[in-house]
C-alpha positions, 0 to 999 in steps of 0.5 A: 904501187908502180912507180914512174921516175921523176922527169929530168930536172923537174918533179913528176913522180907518179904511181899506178895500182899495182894491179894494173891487170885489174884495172885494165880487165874492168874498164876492158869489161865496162866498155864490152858491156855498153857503150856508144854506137859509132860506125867507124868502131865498127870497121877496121879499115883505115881509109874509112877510120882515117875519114873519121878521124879527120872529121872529127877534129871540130865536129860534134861525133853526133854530125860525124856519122851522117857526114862520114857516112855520105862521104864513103858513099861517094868516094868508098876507097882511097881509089875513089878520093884520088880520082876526084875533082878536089874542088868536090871534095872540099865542097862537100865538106863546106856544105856539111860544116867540117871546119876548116877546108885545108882538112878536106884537101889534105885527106884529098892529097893523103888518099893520093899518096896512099895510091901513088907511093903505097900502092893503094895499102895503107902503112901501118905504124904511126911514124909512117902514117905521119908520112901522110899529108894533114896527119899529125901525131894524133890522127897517125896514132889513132889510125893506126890504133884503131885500124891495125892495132898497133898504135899507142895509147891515145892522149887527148883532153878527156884521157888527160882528165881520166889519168888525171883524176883517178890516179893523181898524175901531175897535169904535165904532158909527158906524165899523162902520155907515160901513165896512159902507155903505162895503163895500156895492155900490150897488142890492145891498143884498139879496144883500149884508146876507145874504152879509155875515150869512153870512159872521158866522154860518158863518166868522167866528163867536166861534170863527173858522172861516176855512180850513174855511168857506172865508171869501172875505176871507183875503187882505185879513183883517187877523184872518186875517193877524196872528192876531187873533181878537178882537172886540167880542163876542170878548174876549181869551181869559182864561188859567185853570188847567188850559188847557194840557190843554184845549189839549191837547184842542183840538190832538188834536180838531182833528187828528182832523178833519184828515189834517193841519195846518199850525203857524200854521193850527193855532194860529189854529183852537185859540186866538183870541189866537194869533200866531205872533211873539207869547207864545201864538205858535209857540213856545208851540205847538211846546212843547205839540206837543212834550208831544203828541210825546212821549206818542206822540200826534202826529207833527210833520214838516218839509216844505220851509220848513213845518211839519207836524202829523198825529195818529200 
């Protein structure tokens, strides 16, 4: 495994795979196979992916593209945003819902730096794009990540949940954005910050959809291997009265999708705090299927060394 040291004062030791070549090729791969369509992965402009970016911070992405798309239309350059009316410019992003208004006047103000002090190019490293009015760390880092491929690795909240997750990295800021700059293959910063984002948005969400995202990092997740889904925006399920019947629930929906399911797959899918060895582990999921069993709902099977569970 590859070792980080501890931090000063504190314990925050954490290792990677040692084969951090294939752990970057598969999630690298999963990415170019399928992922989510959004327009501004599809431009390496950093006019365009600076609006993005910006209109993201409080909007769902589905809202984003419509609205990003009307904005370019109308202000396509930097150019154009600077010679606007700024009262235009926050109109527009009232009438679309993009939350706080000091958003569009400071991308307002940065399209006008741009022209006045870089004329009309953007800079190009993350500390010069802070330079900018309204861009902090992130946005300066995903700018120029995503538009010039010479960024750092992106850390927000579901990168912290992936690192977290599959490879046990303390819930501590500095670990997550070491172990993230870690992973990162070196010039790849583009195509990395949005596999590893994916990755957080489709498989490794709050509720963790590991087998039917297909998540590239099964074999190396330590969630994956000991049944561990929490994380630091994922606290251990509370118990609350009547979840038994709200498991119940998941057991016979999640049946329903599937022709059928192995024990310990369907355990991980229906509670995040599952172990198989643990209190809520196989023998808390038999007794329930038992229950499910015997009021005809399910059928369970031995197969080999495996057990079998498929709605009747």
């Amino acid at each position: 495994m590859t070792d980080a040291p501890a931090e000063q004062g504190r314990q925050t030791a954490w290792t990677l795979p040692e084969d951090l070549e294939a752990v970057r090729s598969a999630l690298i791969e999963w990415y170019a196979d399928d992922h989510r369509s959004f327009p501004w992965r599809e431009t390496d402009d950093a006019y365009e992916i600076l609006v993005s970016e910006v209109m993201s911070q409080q909007t769902q992405l589905g809202r984003v593209v419509e609205a990003w798309e009307a904005f370019l239309e109308r202000w396509p350059t930097t150019e154009a945003l600077a010679a606007a009316d700024r009262s235009d410019v926050v109109g527009f992003w009232t009438s679309h819902s993009l939350g706080y208004n000091n958003r569009a006047k400071y991308l307002h103000e940065a399209a006008c730096q741009v022209e006045a002090e870089y004329d009309g190019e953007f800079p190009e490293t993350p500390d010069e794009l802070e330079e900018l009015m309204g861009v902090g760390p992130y946005t300066a880092n995903a700018v120029s990540s995503f538009a010039f491929d010479a960024g750092d690795a992106v850390v927000d909240t579901n990168v912290k949940r992936v690192v977290y997750r599959a490879f046990d990295i303390p819930d501590d800021d500095d670990a997550f954005e070491a172990a993230a700059n870690r992973l990162m293959p070196d010039g790849r910063s583009r195509v990395w910050n949005n596999a590893i984002m994916e990755l957080g948005g489709v498989a490794c969400e709050k509720t963790p959809r590991c087998d039917e995202a297909g998540c590239p990092w099964r074999e190396w997740c330590h969630a994956y291997q000991t049944g561990d889904f929490t994380a630091p925006d994922v606290p251990t399920q509370p118990s609350f009265e009547g979840s038994r019947r709200q498991f119940r629930g998941r057991v016979i929906r999640l049946l329903g999708e599937h022709d059928e399911l192995e024990l310990d797959t369907l355990g991980h899918r229906i509670r995040i705090d599952y172990t198989p060895g643990g209190e809520h582990g196989r023998e808390w999921l038999r007794g329930l299927l038992s229950d499910l069993s015997d009021d005809g709902l399910v059928q369970i099977e031995k197969r080999d060394d495996r057990t079998i569970v498929r709605l009747r």
